[in-house]
C-alpha positions as CSV (number, residue, x, y, z in Angstrom):
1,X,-44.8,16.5,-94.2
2,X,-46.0,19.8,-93.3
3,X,-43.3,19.9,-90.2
4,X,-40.6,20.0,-92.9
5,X,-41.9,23.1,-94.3
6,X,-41.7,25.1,-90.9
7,X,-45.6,24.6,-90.0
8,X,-48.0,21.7,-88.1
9,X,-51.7,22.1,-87.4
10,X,-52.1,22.9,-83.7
11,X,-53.6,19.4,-83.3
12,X,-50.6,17.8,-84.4
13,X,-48.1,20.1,-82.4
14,X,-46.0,18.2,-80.0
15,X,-45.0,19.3,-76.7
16,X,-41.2,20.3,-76.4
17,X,-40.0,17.0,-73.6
18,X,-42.5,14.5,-75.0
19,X,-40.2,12.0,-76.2
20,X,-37.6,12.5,-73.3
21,X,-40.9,12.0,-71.3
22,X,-41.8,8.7,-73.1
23,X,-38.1,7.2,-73.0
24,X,-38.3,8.0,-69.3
25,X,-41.3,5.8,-68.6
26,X,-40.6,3.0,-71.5
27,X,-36.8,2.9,-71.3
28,X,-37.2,0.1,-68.4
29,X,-39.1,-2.2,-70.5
30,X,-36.4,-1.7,-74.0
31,X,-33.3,-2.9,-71.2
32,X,-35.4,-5.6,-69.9
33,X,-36.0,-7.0,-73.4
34,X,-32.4,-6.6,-74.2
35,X,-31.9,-8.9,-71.2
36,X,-34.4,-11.3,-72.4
37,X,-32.8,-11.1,-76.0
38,X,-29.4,-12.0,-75.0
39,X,-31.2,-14.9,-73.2
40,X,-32.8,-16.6,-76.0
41,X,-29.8,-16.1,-78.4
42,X,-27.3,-17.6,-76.4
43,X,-29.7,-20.6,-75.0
44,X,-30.0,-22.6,-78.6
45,X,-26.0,-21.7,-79.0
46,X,-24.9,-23.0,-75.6
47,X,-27.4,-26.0,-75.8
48,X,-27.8,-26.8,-78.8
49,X,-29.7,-30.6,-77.7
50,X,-33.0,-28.7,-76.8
51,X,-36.0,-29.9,-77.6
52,X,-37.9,-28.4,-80.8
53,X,-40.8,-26.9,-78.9
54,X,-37.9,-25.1,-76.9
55,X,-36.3,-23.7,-79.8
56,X,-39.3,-22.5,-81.5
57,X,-39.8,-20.6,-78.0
58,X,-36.5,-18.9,-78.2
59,X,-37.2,-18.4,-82.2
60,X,-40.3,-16.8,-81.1
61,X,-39.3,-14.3,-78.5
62,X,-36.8,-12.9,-80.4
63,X,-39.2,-12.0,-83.0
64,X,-40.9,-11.0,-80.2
65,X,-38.6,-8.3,-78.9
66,X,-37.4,-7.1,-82.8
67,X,-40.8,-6.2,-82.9
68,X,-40.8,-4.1,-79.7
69,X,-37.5,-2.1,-80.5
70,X,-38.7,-1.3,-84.0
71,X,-42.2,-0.5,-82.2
72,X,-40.2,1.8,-79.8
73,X,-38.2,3.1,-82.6
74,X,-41.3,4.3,-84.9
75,X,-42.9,6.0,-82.0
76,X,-40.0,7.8,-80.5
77,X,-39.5,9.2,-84.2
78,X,-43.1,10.0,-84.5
79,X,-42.8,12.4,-81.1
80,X,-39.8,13.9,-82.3
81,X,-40.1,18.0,-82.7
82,X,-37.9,17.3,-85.6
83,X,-37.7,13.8,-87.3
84,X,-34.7,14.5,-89.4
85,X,-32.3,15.5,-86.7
86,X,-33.7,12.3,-84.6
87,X,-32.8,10.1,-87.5
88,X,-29.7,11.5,-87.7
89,X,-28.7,10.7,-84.1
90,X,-30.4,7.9,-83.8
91,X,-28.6,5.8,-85.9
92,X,-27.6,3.0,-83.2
93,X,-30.9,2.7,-82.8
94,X,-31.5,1.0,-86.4
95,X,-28.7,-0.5,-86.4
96,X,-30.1,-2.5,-82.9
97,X,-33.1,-2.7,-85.1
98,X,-31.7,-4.2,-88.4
99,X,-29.2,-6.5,-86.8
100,X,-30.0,-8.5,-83.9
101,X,-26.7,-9.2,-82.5
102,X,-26.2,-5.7,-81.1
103,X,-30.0,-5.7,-79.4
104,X,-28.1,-6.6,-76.0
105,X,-25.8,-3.4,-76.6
106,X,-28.6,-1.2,-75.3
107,X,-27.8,-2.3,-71.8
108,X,-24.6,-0.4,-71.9
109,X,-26.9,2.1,-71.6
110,X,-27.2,1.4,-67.7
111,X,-23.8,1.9,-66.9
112,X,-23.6,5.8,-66.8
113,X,-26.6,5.5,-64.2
114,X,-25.1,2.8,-62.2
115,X,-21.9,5.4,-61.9
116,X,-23.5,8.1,-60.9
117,X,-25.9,5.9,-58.2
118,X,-22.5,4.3,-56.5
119,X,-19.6,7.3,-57.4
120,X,-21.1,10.4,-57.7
121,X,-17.7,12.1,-58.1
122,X,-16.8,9.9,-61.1
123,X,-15.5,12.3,-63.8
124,X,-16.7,12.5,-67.5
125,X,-13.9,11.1,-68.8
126,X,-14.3,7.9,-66.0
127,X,-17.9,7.3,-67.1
128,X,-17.1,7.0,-70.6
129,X,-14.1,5.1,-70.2
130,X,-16.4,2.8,-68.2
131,X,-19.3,2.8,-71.1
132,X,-17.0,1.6,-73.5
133,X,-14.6,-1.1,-71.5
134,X,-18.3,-2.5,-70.4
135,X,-19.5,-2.2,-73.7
136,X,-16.5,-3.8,-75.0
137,X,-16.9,-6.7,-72.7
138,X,-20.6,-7.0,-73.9
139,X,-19.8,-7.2,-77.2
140,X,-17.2,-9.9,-77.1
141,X,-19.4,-12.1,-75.4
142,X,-22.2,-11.4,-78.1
143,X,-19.6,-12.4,-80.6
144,X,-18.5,-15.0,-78.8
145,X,-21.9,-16.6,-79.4
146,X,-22.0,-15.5,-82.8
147,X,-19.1,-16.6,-84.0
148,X,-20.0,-20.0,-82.5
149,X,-23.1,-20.2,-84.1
150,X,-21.5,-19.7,-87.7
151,X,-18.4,-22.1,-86.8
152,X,-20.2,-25.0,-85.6
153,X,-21.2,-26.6,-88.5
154,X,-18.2,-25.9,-90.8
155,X,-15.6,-29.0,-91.5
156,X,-13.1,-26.7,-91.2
157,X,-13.8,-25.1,-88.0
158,X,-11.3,-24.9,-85.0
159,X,-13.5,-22.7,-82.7
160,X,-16.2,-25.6,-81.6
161,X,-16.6,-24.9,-78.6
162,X,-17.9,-21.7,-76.3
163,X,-14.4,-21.8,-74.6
164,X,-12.8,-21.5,-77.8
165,X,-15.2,-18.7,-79.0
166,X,-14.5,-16.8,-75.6
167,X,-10.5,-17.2,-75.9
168,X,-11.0,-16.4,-79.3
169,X,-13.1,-13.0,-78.9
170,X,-11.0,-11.8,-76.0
171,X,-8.0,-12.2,-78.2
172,X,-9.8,-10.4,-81.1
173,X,-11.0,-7.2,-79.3
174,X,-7.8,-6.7,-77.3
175,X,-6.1,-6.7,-80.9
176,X,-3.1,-9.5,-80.0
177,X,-5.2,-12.1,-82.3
178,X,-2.8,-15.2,-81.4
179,X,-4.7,-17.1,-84.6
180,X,-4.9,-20.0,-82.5
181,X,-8.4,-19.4,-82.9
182,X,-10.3,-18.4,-86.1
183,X,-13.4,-18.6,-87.6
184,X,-13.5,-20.2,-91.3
185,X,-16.9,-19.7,-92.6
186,X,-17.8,-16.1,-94.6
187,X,-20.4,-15.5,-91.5
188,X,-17.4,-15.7,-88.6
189,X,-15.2,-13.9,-90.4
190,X,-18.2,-10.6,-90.8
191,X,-18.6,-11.3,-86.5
192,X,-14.4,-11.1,-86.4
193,X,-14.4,-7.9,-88.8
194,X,-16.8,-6.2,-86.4
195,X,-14.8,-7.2,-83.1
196,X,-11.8,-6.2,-84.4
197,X,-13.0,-2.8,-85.1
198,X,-15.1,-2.6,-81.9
199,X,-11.6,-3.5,-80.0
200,X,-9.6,-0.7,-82.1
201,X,-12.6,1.7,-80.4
202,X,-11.7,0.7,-77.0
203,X,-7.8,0.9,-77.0
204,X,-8.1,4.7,-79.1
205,X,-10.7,6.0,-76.0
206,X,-8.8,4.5,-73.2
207,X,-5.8,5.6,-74.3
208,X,-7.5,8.9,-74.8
209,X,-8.3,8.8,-71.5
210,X,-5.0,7.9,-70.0
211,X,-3.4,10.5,-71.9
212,X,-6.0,13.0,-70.6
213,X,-5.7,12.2,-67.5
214,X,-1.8,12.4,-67.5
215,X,-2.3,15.9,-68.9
216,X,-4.3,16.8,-66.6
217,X,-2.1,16.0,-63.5
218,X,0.8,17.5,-65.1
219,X,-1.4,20.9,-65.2
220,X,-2.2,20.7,-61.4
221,X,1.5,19.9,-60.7
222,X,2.4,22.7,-62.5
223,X,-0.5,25.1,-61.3
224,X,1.0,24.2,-57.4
């Protein structure tokens, strides 16, 4: 508490860099248990036939990596210079914490690294366009699985199938929604409320970035 009043004990002082320093060294480890999150979600989805002792497996590794990402979470906040401006932008990072469909989200993370590794000249405005399309892509197959999951054992459902959740998601987050396609049970319809929204984000920032860059050519034409 004593941070929040403008002074620390010198043993309790942290170094300005420490947490930047510790997501350097951990951050590997968080995108490698996002990988190995996605895997045991969508496993019992896509098969559902496997045996018990498989499924307890999957049950347990994803207990397994919640508990790492709210480990992660507690300790990053813990070196933080200032724990109230960390909460404050940190907020994705409960949210990955409370609900465990957006754990995988965290790889979108890699993207802006992967762009500068293979186009170094890629503009701002590129990388983020990228981010979000990716993230986009991510997050409809997540849903994909989700929605699955809650439609499967509904009377009523006409997504029973991963082909239908696919055709189904790709429909949602584009915003054409053909209603060919849609879920019936309270939890499909929460996973088709957070698509829809995710897919209004990605139309509004790459049209943004269209129009930006059409602006921005007209500005060198004019500049010639």
């Amino acid at each position: 508490m004593s941070e929040f009043v403008g002074f620390s004990p010198p043993s309790s002082r942290r170094r300005p860099g420490t947490t930047g320093s510790y997501e350097r060294r951990t951050g590997w480890l968080l995108d490698c248990a996002a990988v190995a999150f996605l895997a045991v979600y969508a496993v019992p989805i896509l098969h559902p036939d496997l045996s018990p002792v498989w499924l307890r497996a999957c049950e347990v590794a994803s207990w397994a990596v919640w508990a790492l990402f709210g480990a992660d979470y507690f300790i990053r906040l813990s070196l933080a210079e200032d724990r109230r401006r960390f909460v404050r932008g940190n907020l994705v990072d409960v949210a990955v914490i409370v609900l465990p469909l957006l754990r995988p989200m965290r790889l979108v993370r890699l993207l802006p690294v992967l762009a500068r590794m293979q186009h170094a000249g890629m503009s701002l405005r590129g990388r983020a366009t990228t981010y979000v399309v990716a993230g986009a892509v991510l997050l409809g197959f997540v849903a994909s699985l989700a929605v699955l999951d809650a439609e499967r054992g509904s009377p009523e459902a006409n997504i029973t199938s991963f082909g239908d959740a696919l055709w189904w998601a790709a429909a949602t987050v584009t915003t054409v929604g053909y209603g060919d396609r849609f879920p019936t049970t309270g939890e499909g319809r929460i996973v088709g409320v957070a698509l829809m929204l995710g897919g209004i984000a990605l139309v509004g920032t790459v049209t943004a970035a269209l129009a930006s860059w059409f602006v921005e050519q007209q500005r060198k034409e004019a500049s010639k």
